[in-house]
N, C-alpha and C positions, 0 to 999 in steps of 0.2 A: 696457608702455613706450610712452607718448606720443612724437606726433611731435614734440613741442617736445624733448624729453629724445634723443632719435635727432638734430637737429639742432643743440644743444649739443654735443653728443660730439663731430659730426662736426669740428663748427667749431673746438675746443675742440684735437684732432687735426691740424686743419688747421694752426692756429696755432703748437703745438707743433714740426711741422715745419718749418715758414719761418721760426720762431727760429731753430730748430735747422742751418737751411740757411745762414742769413745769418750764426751763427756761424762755419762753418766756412770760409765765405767770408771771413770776417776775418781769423779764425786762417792761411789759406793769404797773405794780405798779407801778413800779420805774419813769416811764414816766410821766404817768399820775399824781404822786402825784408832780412830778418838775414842769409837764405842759409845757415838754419840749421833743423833738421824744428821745434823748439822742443814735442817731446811733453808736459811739462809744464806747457805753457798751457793743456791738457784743462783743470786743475783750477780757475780761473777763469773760464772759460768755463762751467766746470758749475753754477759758483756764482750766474755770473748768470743762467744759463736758468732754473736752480732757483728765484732771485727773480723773474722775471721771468713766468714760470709763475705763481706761486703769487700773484704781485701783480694781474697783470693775465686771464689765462687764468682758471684756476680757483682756488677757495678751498684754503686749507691741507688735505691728508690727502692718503688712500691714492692717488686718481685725480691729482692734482700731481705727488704723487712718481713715480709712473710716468710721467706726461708728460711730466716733467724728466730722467729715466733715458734716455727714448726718445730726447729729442732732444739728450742729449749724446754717447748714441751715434751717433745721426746724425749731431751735428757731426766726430765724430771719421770716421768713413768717410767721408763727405764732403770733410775735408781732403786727407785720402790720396790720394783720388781725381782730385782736382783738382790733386796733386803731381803724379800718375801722367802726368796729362796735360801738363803743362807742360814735364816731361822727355820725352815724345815728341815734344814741339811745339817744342820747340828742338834736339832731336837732328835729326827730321826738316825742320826749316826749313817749318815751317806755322804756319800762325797756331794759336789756342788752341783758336777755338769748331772751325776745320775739323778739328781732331784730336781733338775731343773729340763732334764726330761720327761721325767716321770708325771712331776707335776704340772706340764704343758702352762702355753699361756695364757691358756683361761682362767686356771684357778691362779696364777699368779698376779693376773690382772683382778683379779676381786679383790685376793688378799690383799693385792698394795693400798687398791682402790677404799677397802674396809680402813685402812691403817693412817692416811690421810687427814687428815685436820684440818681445821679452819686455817690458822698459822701456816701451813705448808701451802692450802690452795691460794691463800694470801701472797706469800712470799712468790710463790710459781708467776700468779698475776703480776705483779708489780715487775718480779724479771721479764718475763714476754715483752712488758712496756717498754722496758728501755732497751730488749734485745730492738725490737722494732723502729725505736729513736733511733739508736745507732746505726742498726745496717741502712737507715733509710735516708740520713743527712750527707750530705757529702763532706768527705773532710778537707778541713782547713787547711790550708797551707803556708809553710813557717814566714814571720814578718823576713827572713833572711832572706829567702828564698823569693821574696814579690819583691822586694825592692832593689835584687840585684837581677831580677828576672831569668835567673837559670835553676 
């Protein structure tokens, strides 16, 4: 294994992540501003990590599909997480980032993990699936485009 190939991976992982991150940064707007967990937006959210992967990350197949898996799961713990905390931080009367200090990732990792549902690990499932469809098929290209062959 070249260094070049160990520094794709890395970056390629790195990437994965900070989608993955800034999803669920979204998905926690979007909740909060309905006031509602909205578990079902997993599944759009998986669909665009999946393209989003596979368009700009890495090429279609097995190593896509797994980077789109990872990081829809990490969108989704991530959300949790950052619920977790927003309900301490207004029970407690602290700002977000001080409670989300405070309270480290451990205990925000139970609490999400406590807070979870069947319905949610459902929903999370069924997104991974088609995160993993997606990034891993290749896409199609337009009847225009094959028959004029440019």
């Amino acid at each position: 294994m070249s260094v070049r190939n160990v520094l794709m991976f890395a970056f390629a992982l790195f990437s994965a992540a900070m989608l993955g991150l800034a999803a669920g940064a979204v998905w926690m707007v979007a909740a909060l501003y309905l006031r509602q967990p909205l578990p079902w937006l997993v599944v759009p959210i998986g669909a665009l990590l999946a393209w989003a992967i596979r368009s700009y990350v890495r090429s279609a197949g097995v190593g896509a599909a797994l980077l789109a898996v990872w990081a829809t799961m990490l969108a989704a713990i991530y959300v949790n997480m950052l619920i977790a905390g927003v309900l301490i931080s207004g029970n407690m009367g602290m700002d977000l980032i001080e409670t989300l200090r405070t309270a480290g990732a451990g205990m925000l990792w139970q609490l999400a993990r406590m807070a979870w549902s069947p319905a949610d690990i459902g929903w999370t499932t069924l997104a991974m699936l088609l995160a993993a469809w997606l990034a891993w098929r290749t896409p199609r290209k337009h009847a225009r485009t094959v028959a004029t062959g440019k």
